[in-house]
TORDRENDREN-222677 format. One line per field, with one value per residue (C-alpha): residue number from 0; x, y, z. Coordinates in pm, 1 decimal, always signed. Example, Ala and Ser with C-alpha at 12.3 -4.5 7.8 and 13.67 -1.06 7.14 Angstrom:
// TORDRENDREN-222677
nr: c(0,1)
u: c(+1230.0,+1367.0)
v: c(-450.0,-106.0)
w: c(+780.0,+714.0)
This chain:
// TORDRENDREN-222677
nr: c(0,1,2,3,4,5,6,7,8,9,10,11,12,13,14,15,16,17,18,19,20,21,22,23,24,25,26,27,28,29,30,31,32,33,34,35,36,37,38,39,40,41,42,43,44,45,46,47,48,49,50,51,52,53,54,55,56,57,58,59,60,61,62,63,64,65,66,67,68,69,70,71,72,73,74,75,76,77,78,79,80,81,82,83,84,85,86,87,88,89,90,91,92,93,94,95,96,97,98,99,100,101,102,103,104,105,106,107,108,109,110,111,112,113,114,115,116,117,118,119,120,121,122,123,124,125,126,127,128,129,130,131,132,133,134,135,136,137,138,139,140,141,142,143,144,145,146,147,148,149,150,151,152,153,154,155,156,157,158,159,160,161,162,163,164,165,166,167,168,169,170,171,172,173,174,175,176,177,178,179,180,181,182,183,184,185,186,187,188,189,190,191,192,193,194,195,196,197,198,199,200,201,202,203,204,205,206,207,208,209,210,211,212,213,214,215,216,217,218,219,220,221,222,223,224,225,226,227,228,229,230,231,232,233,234,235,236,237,238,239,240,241,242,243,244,245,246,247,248,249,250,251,252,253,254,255,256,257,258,259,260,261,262,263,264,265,266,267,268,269,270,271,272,273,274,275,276,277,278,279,280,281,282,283,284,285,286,287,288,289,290,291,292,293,294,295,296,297,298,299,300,301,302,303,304,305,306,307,308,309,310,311,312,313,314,315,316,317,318,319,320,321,322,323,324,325,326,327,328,329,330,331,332,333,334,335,336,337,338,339,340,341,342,343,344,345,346,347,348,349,350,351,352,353,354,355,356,357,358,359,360,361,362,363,364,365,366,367,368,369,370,371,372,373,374,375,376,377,378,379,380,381,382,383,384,385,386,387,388,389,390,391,392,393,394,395,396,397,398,399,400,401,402,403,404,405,406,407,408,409,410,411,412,413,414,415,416,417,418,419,420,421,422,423,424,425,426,427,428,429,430,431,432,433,434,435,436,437,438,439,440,441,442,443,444,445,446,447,448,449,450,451,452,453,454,455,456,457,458,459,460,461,462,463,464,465,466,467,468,469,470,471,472,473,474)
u: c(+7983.1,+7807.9,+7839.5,+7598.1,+7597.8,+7360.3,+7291.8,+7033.2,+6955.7,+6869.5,+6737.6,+6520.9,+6419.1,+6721.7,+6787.7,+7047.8,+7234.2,+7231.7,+7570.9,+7693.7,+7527.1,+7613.8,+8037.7,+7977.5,+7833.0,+8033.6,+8383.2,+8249.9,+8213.3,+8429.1,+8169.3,+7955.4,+8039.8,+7684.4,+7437.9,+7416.1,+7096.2,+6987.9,+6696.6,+6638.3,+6367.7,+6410.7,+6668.4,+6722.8,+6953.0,+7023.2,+7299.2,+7374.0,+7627.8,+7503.7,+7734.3,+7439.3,+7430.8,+7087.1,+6756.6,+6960.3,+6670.9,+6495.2,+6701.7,+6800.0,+6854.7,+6741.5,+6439.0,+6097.5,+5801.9,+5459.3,+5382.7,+5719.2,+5720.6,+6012.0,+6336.4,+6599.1,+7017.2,+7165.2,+7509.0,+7530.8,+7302.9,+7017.3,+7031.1,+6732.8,+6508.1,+6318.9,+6247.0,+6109.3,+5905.4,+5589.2,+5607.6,+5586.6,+5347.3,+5103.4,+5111.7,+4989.2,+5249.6,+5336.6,+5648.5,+5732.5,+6090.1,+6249.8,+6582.6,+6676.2,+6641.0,+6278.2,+6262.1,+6408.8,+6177.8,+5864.8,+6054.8,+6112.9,+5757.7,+5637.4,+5906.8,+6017.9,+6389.2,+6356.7,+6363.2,+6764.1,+6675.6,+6516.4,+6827.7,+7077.0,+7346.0,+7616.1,+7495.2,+7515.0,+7203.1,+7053.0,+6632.5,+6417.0,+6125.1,+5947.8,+5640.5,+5848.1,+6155.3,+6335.3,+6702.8,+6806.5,+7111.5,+7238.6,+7560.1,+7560.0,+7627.5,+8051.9,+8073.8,+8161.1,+8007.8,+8151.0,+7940.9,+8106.7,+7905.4,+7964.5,+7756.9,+7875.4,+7861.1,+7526.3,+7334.4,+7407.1,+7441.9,+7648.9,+7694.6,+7864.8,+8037.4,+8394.1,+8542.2,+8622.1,+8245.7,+8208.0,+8502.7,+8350.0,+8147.0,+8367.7,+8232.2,+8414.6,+8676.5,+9027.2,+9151.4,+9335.6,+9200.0,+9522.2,+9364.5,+9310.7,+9726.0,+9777.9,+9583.4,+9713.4,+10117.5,+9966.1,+9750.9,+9820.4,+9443.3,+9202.0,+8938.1,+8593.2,+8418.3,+8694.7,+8826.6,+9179.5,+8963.2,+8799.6,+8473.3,+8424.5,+8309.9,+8239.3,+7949.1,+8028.0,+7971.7,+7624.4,+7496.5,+7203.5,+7178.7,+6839.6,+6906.3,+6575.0,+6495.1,+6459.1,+6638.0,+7017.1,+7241.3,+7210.9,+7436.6,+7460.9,+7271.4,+7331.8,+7114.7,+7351.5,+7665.3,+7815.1,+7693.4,+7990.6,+7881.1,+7963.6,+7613.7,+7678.9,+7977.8,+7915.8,+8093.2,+8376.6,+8259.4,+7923.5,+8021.7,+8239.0,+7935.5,+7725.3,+8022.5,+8017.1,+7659.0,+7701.8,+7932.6,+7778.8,+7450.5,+7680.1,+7837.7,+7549.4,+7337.2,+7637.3,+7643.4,+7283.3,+7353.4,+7276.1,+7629.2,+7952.9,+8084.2,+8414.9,+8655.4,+9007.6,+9244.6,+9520.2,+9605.2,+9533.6,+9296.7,+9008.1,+8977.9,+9018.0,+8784.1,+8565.8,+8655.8,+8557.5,+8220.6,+8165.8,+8267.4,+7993.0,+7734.4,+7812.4,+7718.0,+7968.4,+8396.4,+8457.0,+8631.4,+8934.0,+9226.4,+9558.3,+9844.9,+10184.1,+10511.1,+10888.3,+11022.8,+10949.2,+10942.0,+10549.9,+10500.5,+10189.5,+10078.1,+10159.8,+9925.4,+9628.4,+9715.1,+9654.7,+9339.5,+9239.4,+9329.7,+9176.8,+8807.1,+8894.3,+8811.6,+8911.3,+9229.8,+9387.2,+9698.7,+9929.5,+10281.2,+10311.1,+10661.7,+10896.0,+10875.3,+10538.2,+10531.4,+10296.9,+9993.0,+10099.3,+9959.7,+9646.1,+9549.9,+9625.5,+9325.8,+9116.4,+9133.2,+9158.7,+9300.7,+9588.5,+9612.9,+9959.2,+9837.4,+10066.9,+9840.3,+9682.9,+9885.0,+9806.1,+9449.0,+9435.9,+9596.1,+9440.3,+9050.4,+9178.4,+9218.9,+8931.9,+8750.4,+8892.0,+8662.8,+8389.8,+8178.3,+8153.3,+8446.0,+8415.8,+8743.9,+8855.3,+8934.8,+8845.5,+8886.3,+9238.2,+9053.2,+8734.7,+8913.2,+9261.1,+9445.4,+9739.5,+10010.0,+9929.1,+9626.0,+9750.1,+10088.8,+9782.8,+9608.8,+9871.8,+9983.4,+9651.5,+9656.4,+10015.9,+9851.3,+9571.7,+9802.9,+9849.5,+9625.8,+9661.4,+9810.2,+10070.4,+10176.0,+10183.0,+10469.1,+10667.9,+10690.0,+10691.8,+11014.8,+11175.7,+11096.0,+11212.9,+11554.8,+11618.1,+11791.5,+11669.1,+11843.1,+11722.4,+12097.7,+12060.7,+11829.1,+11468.3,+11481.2,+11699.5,+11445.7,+11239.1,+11195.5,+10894.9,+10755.6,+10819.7,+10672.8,+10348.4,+10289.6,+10263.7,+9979.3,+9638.5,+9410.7,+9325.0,+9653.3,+9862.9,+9617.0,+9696.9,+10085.0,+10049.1,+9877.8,+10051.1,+10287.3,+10473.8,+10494.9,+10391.5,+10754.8,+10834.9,+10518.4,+10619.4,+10975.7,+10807.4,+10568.8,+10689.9,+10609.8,+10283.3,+10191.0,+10161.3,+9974.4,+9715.4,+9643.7,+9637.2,+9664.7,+9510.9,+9581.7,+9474.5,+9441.1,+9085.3,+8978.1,+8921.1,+8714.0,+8390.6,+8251.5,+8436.7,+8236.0,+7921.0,+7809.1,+8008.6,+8378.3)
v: c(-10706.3,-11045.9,-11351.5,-11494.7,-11847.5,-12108.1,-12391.3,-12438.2,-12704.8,-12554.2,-12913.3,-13062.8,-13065.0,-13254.8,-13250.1,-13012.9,-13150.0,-12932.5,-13066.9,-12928.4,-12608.8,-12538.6,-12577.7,-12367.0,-12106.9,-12148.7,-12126.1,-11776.3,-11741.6,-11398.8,-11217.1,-11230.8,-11352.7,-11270.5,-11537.3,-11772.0,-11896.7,-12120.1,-12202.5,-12549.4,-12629.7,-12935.7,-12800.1,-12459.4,-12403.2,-12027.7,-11945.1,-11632.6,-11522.9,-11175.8,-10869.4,-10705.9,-10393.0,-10229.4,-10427.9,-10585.0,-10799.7,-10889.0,-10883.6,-11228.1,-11397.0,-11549.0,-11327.1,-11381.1,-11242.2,-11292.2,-11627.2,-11732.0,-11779.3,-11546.9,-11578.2,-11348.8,-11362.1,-11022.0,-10900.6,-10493.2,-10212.0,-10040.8,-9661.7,-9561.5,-9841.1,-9592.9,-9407.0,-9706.3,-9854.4,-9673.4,-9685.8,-10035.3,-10000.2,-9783.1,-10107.2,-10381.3,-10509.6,-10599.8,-10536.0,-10747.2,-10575.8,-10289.7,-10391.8,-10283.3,-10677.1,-10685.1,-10432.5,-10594.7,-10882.8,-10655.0,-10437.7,-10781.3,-10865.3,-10463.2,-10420.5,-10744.6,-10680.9,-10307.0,-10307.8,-10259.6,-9965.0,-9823.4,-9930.1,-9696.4,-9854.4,-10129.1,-10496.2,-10818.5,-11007.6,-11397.9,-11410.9,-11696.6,-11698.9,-12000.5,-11907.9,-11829.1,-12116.8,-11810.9,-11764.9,-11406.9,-11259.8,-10907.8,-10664.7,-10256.1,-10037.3,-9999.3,-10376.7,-10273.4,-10635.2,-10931.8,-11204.9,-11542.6,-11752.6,-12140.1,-12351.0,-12755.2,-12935.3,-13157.1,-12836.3,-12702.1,-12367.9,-12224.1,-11835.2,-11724.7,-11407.0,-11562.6,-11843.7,-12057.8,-12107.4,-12242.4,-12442.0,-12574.2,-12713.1,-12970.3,-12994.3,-12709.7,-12758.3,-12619.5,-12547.0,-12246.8,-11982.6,-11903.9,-11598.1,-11511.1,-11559.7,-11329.3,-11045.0,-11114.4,-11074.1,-10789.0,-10593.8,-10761.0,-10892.4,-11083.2,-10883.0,-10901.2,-11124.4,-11355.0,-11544.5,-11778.3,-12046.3,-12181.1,-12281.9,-11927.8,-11622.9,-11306.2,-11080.8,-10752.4,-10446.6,-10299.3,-10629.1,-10965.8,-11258.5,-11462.1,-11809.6,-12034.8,-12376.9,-12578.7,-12306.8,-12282.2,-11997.1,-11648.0,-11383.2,-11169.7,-10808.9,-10495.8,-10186.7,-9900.3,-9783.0,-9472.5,-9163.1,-8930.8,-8597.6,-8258.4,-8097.0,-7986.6,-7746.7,-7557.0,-7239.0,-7388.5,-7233.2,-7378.4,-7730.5,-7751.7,-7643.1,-7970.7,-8209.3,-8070.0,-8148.2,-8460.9,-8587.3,-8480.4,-8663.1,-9005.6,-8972.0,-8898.0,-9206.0,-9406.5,-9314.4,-9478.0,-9752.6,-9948.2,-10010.3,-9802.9,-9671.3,-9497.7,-9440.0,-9522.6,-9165.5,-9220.7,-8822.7,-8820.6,-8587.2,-8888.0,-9044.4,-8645.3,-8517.1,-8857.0,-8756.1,-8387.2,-8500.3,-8720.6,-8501.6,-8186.2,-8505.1,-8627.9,-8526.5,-8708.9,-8778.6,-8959.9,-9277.8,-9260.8,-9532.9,-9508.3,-9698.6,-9557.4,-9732.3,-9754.0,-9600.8,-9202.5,-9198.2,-9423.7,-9303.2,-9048.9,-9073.7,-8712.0,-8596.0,-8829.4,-8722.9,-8335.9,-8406.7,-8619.4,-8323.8,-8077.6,-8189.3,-8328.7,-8731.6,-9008.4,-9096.9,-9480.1,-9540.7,-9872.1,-9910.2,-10168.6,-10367.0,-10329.6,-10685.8,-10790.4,-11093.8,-11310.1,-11244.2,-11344.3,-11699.0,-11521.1,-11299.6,-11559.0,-11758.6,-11451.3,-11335.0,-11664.8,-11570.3,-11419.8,-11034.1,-10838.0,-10535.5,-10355.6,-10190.9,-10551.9,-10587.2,-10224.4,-10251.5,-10564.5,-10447.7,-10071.0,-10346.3,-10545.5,-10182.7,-10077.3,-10365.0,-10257.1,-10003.2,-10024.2,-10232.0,-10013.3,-9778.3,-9582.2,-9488.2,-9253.1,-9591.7,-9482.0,-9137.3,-9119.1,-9297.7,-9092.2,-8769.0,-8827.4,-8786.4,-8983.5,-8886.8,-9097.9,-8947.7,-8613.9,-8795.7,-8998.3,-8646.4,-8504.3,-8789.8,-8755.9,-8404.8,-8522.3,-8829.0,-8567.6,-8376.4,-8664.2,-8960.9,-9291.5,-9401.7,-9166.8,-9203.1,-9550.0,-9669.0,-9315.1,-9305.0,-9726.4,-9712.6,-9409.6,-9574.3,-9896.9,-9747.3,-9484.1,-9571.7,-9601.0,-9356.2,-9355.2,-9174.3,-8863.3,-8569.5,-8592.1,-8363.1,-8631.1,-8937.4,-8951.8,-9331.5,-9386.9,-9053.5,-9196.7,-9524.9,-9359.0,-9136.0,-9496.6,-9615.6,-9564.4,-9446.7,-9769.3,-9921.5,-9593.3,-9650.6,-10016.9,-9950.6,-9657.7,-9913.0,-10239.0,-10394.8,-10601.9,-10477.9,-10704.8,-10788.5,-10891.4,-11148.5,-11274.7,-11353.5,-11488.6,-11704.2,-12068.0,-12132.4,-12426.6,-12128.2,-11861.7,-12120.0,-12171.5,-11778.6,-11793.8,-11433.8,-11263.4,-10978.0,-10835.8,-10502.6,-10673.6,-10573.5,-10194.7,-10272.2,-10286.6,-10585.7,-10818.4,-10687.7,-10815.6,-11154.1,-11450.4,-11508.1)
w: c(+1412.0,+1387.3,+1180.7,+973.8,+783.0,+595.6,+352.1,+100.6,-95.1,-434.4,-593.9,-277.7,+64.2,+172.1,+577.4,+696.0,+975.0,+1287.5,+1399.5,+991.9,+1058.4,+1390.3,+1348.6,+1049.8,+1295.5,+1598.1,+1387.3,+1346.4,+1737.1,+1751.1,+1542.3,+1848.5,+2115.4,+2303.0,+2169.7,+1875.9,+1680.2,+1453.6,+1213.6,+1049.4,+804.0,+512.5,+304.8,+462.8,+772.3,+848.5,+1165.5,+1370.6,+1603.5,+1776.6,+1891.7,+2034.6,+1966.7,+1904.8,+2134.8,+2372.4,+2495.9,+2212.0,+1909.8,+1881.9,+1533.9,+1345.9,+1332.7,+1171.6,+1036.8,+1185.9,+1029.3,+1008.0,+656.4,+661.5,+867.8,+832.8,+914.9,+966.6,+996.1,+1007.5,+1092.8,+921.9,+1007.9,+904.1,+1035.1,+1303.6,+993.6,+804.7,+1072.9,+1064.1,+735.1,+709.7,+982.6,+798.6,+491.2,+816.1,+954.1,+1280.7,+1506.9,+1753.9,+1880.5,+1858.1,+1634.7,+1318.5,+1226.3,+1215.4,+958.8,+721.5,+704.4,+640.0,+428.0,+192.3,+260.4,+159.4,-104.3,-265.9,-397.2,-394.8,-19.0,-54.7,-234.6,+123.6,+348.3,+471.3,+644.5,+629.3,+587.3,+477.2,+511.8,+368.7,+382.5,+351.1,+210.9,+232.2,+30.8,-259.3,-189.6,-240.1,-38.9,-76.7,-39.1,-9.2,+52.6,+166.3,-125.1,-6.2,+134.9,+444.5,+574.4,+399.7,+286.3,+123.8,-88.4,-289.1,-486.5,-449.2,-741.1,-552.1,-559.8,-211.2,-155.4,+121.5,+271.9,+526.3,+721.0,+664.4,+425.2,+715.8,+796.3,+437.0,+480.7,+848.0,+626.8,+473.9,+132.9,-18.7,-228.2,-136.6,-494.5,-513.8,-783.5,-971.9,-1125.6,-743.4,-679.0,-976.2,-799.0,-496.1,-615.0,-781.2,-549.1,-208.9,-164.6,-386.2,-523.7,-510.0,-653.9,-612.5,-324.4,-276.1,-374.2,-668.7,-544.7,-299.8,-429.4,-273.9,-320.0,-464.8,-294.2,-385.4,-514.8,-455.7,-490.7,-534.3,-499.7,-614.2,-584.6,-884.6,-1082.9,-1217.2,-972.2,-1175.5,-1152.0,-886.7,-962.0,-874.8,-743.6,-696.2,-842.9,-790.2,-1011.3,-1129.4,-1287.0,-1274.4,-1283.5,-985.0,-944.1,-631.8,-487.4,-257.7,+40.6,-12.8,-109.0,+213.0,+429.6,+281.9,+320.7,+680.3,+701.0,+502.2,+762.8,+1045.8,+990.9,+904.0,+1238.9,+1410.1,+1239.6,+1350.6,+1718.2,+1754.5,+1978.1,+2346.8,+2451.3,+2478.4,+2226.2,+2103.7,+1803.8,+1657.1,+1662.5,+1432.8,+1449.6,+1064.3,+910.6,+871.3,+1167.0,+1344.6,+1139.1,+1334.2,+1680.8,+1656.0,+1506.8,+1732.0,+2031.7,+1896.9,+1854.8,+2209.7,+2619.3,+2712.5,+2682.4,+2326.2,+2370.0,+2150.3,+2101.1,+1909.5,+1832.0,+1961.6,+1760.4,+1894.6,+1537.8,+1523.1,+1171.5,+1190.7,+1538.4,+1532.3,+1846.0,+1920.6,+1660.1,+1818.5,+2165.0,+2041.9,+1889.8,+2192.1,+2439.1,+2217.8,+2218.9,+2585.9,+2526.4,+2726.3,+2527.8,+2532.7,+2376.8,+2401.1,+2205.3,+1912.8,+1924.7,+1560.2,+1633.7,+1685.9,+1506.3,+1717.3,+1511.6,+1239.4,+1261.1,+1429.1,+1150.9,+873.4,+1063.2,+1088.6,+723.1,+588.1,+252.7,+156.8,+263.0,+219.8,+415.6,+586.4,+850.8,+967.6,+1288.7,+1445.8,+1332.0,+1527.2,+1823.9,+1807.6,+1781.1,+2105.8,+2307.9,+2168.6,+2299.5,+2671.0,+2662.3,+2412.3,+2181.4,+1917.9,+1772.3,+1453.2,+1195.6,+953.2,+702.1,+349.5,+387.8,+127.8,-81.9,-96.0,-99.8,-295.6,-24.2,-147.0,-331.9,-614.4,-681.0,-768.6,-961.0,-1147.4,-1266.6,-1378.7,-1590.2,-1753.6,-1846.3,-2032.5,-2217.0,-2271.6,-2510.0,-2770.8,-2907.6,-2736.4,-3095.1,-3137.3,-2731.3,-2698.3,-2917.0,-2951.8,-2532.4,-2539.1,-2703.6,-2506.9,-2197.4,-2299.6,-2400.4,-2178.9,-1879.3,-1523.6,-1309.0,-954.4,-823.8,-1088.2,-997.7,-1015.4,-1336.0,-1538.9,-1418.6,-1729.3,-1791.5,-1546.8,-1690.4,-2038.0,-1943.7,-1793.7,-2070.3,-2291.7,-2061.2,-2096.3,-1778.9,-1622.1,-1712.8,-1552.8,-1224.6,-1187.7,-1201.1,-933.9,-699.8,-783.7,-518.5,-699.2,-1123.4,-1432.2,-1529.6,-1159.7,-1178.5,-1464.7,-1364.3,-1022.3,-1177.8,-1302.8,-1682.4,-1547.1,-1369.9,-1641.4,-1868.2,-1564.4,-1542.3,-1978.1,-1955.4,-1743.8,-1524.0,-1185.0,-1435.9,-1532.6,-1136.4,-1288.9,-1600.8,-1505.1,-1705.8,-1499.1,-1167.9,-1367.9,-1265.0,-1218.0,-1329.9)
């Protein structure tokens, strides 16, 4: 990964100061820890930190187009870029390294706006166009790469990998977003486009962000959503043959890279399904890493280690303590908001023997999600093929009031439990999804939450993450 950061002044030419700019890139430093640029201009200042990754030797950042007109910050990779190249080639333009960097700047040039349209990858990427006093912005279609933005109330704009290099600034405000504490008791993270504070937002996934001078902030846009239809119901035999070849081509766009690099082998279907990828894509030994743990009942480090003898790779595996408490001060500086995710601590120690061995390592994260491999997912359908049966109208108060009165009765057998069933069946979709996922329930909030504080929130709920007009634009 690498870290990227800036400030533009949106009303002037106002000097940046390079001693501003560079703390606001250097308290990024772990992003990429191999070199650090930075690009000044009157009111523009753009930072990098590099992992390098892709053209070692000439892919440093910020990068530029042939008049330097354009100057580019870019955290992420652009899969495709070999593809694109001669391409943009073909339309006059001129290449001066090999990195996946450089094409972004001529695809801006070629392409305008649309050029997100040609990327496949993961990124998060700020472009300056002088010519057009233009600052744009930009985040891959899933978010994989973060990107942080704030507009001060003098008409400076900030960006930035993390929070803390918008708070290295020192002109952000630290006021904490109560709607932001309401999805945090109720998720366990803030959701995009929120952050913990007021000022902050985050870019949503699939989403830009043209930032003009002399011109108000707009809205963030997007250009890509997912598509859900069922025009295409293919045989089962023949729709697992194209996820096979779906996947394999992902993996194998991912393994392009100039340094080692490996993967993360929980023993779960995901990240195996990774390894044995990998290992059909590969010449040589995968480089796997897993996470052992001292109680058997999380412990799967059997299941990695038979994967990881299986397709033969060169297997590392360390133990994480029941008591490993010592990050906890370390990760609450690295995430830099509130996070309540139970898997942070052997993520961050599975990273740090990762890093042992390679510079690159590739999971299985998201697979659940993509697939319904949780249980709630298949409580969640059937629910709906219940609330199916009647109109919203007649199930709401008819199963409201049974599952207000009937009793809760966790000790009697599963067959007598009807009040959660009652309860669900009195929900619509969205609001039956957001209880399944919810750490901490509505009337547990509300008890938690002071009187000052419920007046602050004025009713809202973390249930407003799953409608889609609140992903629109700025809230």
């Amino acid at each position: 990964m690498c870290g990227i950061t800036g400030i533009f002044d949106t009303r002037g030419r106002r000097d940046i100061d390079r001693r501003v700019l560079s703390r606001m890139n250097e308290s990024q430093h772990h992003r990429g820890p191999d070199e650090g640029g930075l690009h000044l201009e009157p009111g523009v200042g753009l930072g990098h930190r590099r992992l390098s990754i892709i053209d070692l030797s000439t892919g440093q950042q910020p990068l530029y187009n042939e008049d330097q007109s354009v100057c580019v910050v870019f955290n992420g990779e652009i899969y495709n870029y070999q593809e694109l190249i001669p391409e943009l080639q073909a339309l006059g333009h001129v290449f001066h390294t090999r990195s996946d960097t450089e094409v972004i700047v001529h695809a801006w040039e070629a392409w305008g706006e649309d050029c997100v349209q040609r990327f496949r990858g993961m990124f998060a990427f700020a472009l300056w166009d002088r010519n057009r006093e233009t600052l744009f912005l930009a985040r891959d279609r899933l978010a994989v790469k973060p990107l942080y933005y704030a507009m001060l109330p003098d008409g400076i704009f900030l960006f930035g990998s993390e929070l803390k290099s918008l708070l290295a600034h020192g002109g952000l405000a630290r006021d904490i977003d109560p709607l932001a504490v309401e999805e945090y008791f109720a998720l366990g993270y803030v959701a995009e486009p929120r952050t913990i504070f007021h000022q902050a937002r985050k870019l949503p996934p699939a989403h830009l962000l043209s930032v003009r001078r002399g011109q108000a902030l707009a809205a963030p846009k997007a250009y890509w959503d997912v598509r859900f239809s069922l025009d295409q119901q293919l045989p089962v035999d023949e729709a697992c043959e194209k996820l096979n070849e779906i996947l394999r081509e992902s993996i194998r766009l991912r393994m392009i890279s100039e340094v080692p690099l490996g993967a993360f082998l929980s023993g779960g279907v995901d990240s195996s399904a990774v390894v044995a990828l990998m290992a059909g894509l590969s010449n040589e030994p995968v480089n796997t890493c897993s996470m052992a743990f001292e109680d058997p009942a999380y412990n799967e480090a059997a299941f990695a280690q038979e994967v990881a003898a299986r397709y033969r790779t060169n297997h590392h595996c360390e133990l994480v303590a029941s008591d490993d408490f010592d990050l906890i001060d370390t990760l609450a500086r690295l995430y830099d908001e509130p996070y309540a995710d139970s898997s942070a601590i052997p993520t961050y120690r599975v990273c740090q023997l990762a890093r042992k061995h390679v510079t690159v390592a590739l999971s299985g994260d998201g697979g659940d999600e993509t697939f319904g491999g949780y249980r709630r997912y298949r409580m969640h359908l059937m629910e709906e093929r219940l609330r199916s049966a009647l109109p919203y109208g007649v199930r709401r108060p008819l199963f409201g009031v049974l599952g207000r009165i009937y009793p809760k009765a966790d000790w009697a057998p599963r067959i007598f439990r009807a009040k959660t069933t009652f309860e669900g069946m009195a929900r619509t979709a969205v609001e039956a999804y957001f209880h399944s996922v919810s750490i901490m329930r509505g009337p547990m909030r509300t008890k938690l939450f002071s009187g000052r504080f419920r007046r602050e929130i004025d009713g809202y709920s973390a249930q407003d993450v799953f409608s889609l007009p609140r992903r629109q634009g700025w809230h």
